[in-house]
PAMARFI-500866 format. One line per 8 residues: number of its first residue (from 1); their letters; for each residue x, z, y of C-alpha. Coordinates in Angstrom, 1 decimal. Each point is the difference from the previous one (the first is absolute). Layout:
BEGIN
NUM = A = X/Z/Y  ...
END
This chain:
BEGIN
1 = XXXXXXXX = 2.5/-1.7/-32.9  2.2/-0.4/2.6  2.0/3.3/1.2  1.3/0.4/3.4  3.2/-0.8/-0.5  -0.7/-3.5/-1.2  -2.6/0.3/2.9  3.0/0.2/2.1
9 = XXXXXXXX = 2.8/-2.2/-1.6  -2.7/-2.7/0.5  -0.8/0.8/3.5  3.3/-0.3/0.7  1.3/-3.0/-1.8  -3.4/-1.9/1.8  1.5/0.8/3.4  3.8/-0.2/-0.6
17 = XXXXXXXX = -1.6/-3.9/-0.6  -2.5/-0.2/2.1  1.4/2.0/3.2  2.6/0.7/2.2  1.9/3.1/-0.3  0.3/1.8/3.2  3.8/-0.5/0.7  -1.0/-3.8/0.4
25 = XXXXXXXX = -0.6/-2.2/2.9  -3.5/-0.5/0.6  -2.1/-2.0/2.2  -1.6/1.5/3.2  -3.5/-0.3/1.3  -0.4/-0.2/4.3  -3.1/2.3/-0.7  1.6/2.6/-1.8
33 = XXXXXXXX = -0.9/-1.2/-3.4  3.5/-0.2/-2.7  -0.7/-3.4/-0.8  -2.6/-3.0/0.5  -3.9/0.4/-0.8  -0.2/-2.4/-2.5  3.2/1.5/-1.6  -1.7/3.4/-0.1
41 = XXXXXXXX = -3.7/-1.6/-1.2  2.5/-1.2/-2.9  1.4/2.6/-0.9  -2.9/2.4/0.0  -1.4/-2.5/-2.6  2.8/-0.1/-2.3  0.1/4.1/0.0  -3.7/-0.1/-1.1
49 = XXXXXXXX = 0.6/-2.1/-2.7  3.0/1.7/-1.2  -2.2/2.8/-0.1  1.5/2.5/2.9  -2.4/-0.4/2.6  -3.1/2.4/-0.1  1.7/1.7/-2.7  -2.8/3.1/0.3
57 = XXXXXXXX = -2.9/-2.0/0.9  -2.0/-0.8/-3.0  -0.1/-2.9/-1.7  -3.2/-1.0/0.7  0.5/-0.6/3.9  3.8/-1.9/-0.9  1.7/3.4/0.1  2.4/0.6/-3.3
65 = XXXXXXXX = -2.1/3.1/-1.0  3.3/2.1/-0.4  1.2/3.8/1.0  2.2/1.2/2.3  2.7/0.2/-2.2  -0.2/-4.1/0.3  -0.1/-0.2/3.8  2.6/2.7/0.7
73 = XXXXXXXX = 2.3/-1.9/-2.6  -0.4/-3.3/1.7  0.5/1.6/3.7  3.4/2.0/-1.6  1.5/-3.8/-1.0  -1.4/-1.7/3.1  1.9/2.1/2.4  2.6/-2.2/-1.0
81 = XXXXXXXX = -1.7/-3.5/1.1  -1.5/-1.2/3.1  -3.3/-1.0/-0.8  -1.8/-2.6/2.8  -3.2/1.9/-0.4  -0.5/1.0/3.9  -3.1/-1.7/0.6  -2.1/2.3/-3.5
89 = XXXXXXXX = 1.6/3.1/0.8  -3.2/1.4/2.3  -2.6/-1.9/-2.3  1.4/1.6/-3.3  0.5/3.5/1.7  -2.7/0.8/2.1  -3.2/-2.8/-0.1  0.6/-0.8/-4.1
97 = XXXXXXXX = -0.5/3.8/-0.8  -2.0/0.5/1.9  -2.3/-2.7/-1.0  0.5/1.4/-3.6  -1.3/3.3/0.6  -2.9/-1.4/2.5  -1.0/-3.3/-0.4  -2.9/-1.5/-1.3
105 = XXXXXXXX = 0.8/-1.7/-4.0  -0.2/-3.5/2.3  2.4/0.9/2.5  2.6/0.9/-2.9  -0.6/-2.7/-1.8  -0.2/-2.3/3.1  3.2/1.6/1.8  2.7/1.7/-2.2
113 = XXXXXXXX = 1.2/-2.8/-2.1  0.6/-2.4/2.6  1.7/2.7/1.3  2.1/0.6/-2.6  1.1/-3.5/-0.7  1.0/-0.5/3.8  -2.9/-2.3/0.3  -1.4/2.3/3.5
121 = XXXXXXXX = 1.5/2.5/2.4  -1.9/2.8/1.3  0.6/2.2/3.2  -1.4/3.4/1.1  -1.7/-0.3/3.2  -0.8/3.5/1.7  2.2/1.1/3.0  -1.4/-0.8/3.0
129 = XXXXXXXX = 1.6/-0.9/3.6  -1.4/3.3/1.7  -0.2/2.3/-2.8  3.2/1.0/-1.0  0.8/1.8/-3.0  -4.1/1.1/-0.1  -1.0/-2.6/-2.4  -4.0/1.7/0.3
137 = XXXXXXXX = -0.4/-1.1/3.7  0.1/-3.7/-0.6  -2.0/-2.1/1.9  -0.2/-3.4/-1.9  -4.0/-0.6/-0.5  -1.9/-1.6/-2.9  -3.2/-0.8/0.4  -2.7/-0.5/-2.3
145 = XXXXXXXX = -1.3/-3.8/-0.3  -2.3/-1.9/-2.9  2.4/-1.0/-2.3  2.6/3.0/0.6  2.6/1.8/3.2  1.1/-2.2/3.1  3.2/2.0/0.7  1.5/0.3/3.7
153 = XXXXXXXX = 3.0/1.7/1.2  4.1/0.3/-0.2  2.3/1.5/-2.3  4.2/0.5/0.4  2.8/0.8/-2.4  -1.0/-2.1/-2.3  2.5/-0.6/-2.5  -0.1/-3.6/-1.4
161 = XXXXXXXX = -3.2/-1.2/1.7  1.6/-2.6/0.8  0.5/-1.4/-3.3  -3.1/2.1/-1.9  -3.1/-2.0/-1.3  -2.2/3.1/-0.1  0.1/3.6/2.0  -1.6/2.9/-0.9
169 = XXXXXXXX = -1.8/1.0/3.9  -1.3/3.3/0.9  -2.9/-0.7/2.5  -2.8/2.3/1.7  -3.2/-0.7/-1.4  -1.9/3.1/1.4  1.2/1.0/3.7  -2.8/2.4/0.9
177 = XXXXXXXX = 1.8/2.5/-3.0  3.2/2.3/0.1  3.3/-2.3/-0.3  0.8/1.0/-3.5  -3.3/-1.3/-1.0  -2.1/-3.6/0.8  3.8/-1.7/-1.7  -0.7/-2.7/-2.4
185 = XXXXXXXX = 3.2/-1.8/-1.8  -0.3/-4.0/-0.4  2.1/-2.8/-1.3  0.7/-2.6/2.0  0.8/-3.4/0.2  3.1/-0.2/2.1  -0.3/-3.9/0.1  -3.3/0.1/1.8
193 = XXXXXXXX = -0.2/-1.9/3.1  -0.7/3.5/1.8  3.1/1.3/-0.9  3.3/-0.4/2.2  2.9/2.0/-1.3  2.9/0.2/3.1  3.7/1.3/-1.4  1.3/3.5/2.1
201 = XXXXXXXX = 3.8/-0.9/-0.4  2.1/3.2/-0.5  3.3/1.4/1.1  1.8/-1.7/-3.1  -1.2/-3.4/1.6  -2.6/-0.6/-2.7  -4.0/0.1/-0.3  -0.7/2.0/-2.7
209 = XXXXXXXX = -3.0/1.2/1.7  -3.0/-1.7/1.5  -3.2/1.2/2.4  -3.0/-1.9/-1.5  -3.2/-0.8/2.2  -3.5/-0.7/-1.8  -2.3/-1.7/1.9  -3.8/-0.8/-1.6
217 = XXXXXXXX = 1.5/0.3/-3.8  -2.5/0.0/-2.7  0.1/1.1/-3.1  -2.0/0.2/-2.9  -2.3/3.5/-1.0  2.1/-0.1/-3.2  3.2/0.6/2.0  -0.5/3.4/0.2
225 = XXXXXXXX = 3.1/2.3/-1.6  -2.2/3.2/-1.3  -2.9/1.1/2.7  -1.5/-1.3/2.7  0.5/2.7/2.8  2.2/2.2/-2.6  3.1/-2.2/1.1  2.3/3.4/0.8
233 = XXXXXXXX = -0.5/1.2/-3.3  1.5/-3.4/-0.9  3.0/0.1/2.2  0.7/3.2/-0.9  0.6/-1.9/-3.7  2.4/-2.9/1.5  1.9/2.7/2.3  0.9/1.8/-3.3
241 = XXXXXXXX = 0.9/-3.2/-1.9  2.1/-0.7/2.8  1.6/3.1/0.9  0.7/0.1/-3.9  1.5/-4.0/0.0  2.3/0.8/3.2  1.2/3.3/-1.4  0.6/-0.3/-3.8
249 = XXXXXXXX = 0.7/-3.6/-0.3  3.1/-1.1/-1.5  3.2/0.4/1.9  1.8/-3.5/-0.1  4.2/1.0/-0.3  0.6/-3.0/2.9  -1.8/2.6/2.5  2.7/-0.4/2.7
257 = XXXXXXXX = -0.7/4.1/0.8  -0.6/0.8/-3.9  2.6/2.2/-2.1  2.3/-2.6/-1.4  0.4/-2.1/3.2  0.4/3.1/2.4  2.5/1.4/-2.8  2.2/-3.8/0.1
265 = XXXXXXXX = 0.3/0.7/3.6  1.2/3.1/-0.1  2.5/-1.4/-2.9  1.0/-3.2/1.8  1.0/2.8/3.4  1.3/2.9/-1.8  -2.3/2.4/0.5  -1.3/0.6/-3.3
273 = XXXXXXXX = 2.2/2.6/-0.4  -0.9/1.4/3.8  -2.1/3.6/-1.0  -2.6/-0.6/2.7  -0.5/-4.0/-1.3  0.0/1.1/-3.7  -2.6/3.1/0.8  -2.0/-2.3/1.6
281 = XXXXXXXX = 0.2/-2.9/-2.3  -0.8/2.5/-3.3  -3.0/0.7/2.2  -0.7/-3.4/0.0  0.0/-0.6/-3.7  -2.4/3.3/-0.6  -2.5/-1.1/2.6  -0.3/-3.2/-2.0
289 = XXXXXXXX = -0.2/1.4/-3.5  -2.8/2.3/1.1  -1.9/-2.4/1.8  0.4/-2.1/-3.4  -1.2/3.0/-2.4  -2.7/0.8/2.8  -1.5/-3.6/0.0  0.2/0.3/-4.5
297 = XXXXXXXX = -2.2/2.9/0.7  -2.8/-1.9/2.1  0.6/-3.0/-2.3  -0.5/2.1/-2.8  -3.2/2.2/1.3  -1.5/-3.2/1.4  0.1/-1.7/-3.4  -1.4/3.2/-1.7
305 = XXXXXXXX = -2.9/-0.4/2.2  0.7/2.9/2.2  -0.7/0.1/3.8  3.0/0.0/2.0  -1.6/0.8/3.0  2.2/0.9/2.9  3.4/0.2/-1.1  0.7/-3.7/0.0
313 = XXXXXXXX = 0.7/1.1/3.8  2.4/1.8/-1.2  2.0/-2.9/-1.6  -0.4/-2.5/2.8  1.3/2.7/2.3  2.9/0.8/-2.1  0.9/-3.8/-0.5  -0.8/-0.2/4.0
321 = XXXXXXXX = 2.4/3.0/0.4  3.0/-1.1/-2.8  0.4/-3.4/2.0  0.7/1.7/3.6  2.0/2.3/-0.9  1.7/-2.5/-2.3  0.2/-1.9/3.5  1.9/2.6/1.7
329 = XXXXXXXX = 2.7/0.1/-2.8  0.6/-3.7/0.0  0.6/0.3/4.1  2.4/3.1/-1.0  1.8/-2.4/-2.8  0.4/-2.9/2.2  0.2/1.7/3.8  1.1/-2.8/2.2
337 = XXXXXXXX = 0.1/-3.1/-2.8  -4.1/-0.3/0.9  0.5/-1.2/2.8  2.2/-3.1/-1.2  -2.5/-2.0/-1.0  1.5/-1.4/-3.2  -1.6/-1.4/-3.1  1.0/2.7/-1.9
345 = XXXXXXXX = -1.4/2.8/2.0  -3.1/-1.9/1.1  -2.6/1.2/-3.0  1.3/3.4/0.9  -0.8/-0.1/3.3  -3.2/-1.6/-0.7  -0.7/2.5/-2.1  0.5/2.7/2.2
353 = XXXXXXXX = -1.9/-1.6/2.9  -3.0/-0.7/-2.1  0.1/4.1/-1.7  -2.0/1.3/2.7  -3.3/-2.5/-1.0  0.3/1.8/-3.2  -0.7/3.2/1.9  -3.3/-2.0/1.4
361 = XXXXXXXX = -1.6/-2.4/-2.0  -2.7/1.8/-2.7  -0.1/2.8/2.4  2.2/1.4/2.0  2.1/3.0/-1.5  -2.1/2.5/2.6  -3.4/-1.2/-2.1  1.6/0.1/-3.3
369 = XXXXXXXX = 1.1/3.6/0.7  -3.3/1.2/1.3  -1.9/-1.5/-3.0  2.4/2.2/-2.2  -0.2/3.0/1.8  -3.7/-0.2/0.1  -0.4/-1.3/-3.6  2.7/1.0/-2.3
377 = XXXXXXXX = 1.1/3.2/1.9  -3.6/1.0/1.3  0.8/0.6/3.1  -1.9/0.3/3.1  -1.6/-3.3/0.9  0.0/-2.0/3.3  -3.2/0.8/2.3  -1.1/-3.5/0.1
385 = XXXXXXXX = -1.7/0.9/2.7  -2.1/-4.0/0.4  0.0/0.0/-4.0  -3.9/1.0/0.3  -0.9/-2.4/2.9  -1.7/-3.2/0.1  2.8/-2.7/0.2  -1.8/-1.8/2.2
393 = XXXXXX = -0.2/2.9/2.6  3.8/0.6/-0.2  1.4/-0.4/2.9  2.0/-3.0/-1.1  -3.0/-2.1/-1.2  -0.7/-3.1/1.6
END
């Protein structure tokens, strides 16, 4: 039996020859990506069959069938390496678990292998043009038909749609209901001819992002992800998955605003031994190690089959919070050098225009902190006061 320190030497023996380590040149991707999609589709293969990819799914679905132990092990020695695995990252945080905990025994079998061996890319489709950060008053429709839903409607901040063979979609399925309810989650196609996928280009210059449109898209009665109608109940499951994947996911040491790149700067100008740059960089490094023995707790809890519930919030609002005000250090470090434009200071910069999104995408940090005042803390609750209406006699139905 192997013991987690083998587990490790071999994890990092595979990538010391199979990846880059993150003081090395590597190649760049217009759309944001680190490196070509037929690179990445590679090298997500080659991870599977080395056996560290799906390290806690079971085996029976291509996982590894492995603890936590395993996976935090792996993400310890690949902070060192740059793995091209941009395109899986949403698939294997937030669709795959979710999937796992709610899919029919065909959907697994169907989705999470190919999945795991790089074979398909998955996006999560449920922000909306006009709703904001209120994920319940969507407006994209599915409508009942012989053979199973015709979808229509629009979604936006869509990581990786453009690039994703499936989506997971939230769509209304019951308008004459209250918004929370008359939700149904469906997999979808993202290569039928009713879906057109256009790229939001960001202040970085790339198109990370995308608004997707949906115009007469079937899909099958089988496509279904847990109830028809009970679709909330649903995302409620992905928005923990992915509130847990953004917040305790492993911290890669070539972070340009991480600990060990914001303390070389401070070396290369002197200022590590400034009080008020030391202070804040020892700040630094403890925000990090509790964000790392927070996320071994979820991992752990999860894996002993106990609810998380709402404190996966918690992480992605911590992570959300570490990298702004990791943002403002690296502008104190560097002051005017920013603005010079130079290869060197470039992935800083980059960095620190990009932090804010952090702050944004899987809820903004205002909805993170009112779901754990509400539901760790027990605090008073919002009114809600159109929670109880008919969605289709809110006043922003069409």
């Amino acid at each position: 039996m192997t013991t987690i320190d083998e587990f490790r030497a071999g994890a990092r023996d595979w990538l010391r020859a199979n990846a880059k380590a993150f003081d090395q040149d590597t190649e760049s991707d217009p759309e944001g990506g680190a490196v070509p999609l037929a690179v990445s589709k590679a090298f997500q293969k080659k991870l599977w069959e080395a056996g560290y990819a799906g390290i806690m799914w079971p085996v029976e679905y291509g996982g590894q069938g492995l603890g936590v132990a395993e996976l935090l092990a792996f993400n310890e020695v690949a902070a060192d390496f740059v793995l091209p695995v941009w395109p899986f990252v949403v698939g294997l945080g937030m669709p795959g678990p979710t999937l796992l905990e709610l899919g029919t025994e065909e959907q697994k079998r169907r989705h999470l292998p190919p999945m795991l061996r790089g074979e398909e890319i998955w996006c999560q489709l449920f922000s909306e043009p006009d709703g904001g950060s209120d994920v319940a008053s969507l407006r994209t429709a599915a409508v009942r038909t012989e053979t199973g839903w015709r979808i229509n409607g629009s979604k936006v901040w869509t990581s990786g749609a453009q690039v994703s063979d499936f989506g997971a979609l939230l769509a209304r399925t019951d308008p004459t209901v209250p918004k929370h309810q008359g939700i149904t989650m469906f997999i979808v196609d993202m290569h039928h001819p009713g879906v057109t996928v256009r790229p939001l280009r960001v202040a970085t210059g790339s198109a990370p992002f995308n608004e997707v449109h949906f115009q007469d898209v079937d899909v099958p009665a089988d496509a279904v992800i847990g109830a028809v109608d009970r679709g909330w109940q649903s995302a409620v499951v992905m928005l923990r998955n992915e509130r847990v994947s953004l917040g305790t996911g492993p911290r890669s040491r070539s972070n340009p605003l991480g600990f060990d790149s914001l303390l070389e700067l401070a070396r290369e100008r002197g200022l590590d031994r400034d009080p008020a740059v030391r202070r804040r960089l020892a700040e630094i490094h403890a925000r990090e190690a509790a964000l790392g023995a927070y996320g071994r707790v979820l991992h752990e809890e999860t894996t002993a089959g106990r609810n998380i519930g709402a404190r996966g919030s918690a992480a992605k609002l911590a992570g959300a919070a570490q990298q702004l005000w990791a943002a403002d250090l690296a502008q104190e470090i560097l002051g005017e050098e920013l603005a010079l434009g130079s290869d060197r200071m470039n992935p800083v910069a980059m960095a620190i225009i990009t932090g804010p999104g952090m702050a944004t995408a899987g809820g903004t940090n205002e909805i993170q902190r009112n779901i754990i005042g509400e539901r760790v803390l027990g605090l008073a609750k919002d009114p809600g006061v159109d929670r109880d209406l008919p969605f289709n006699q809110l006043r922003f139905s069409r």
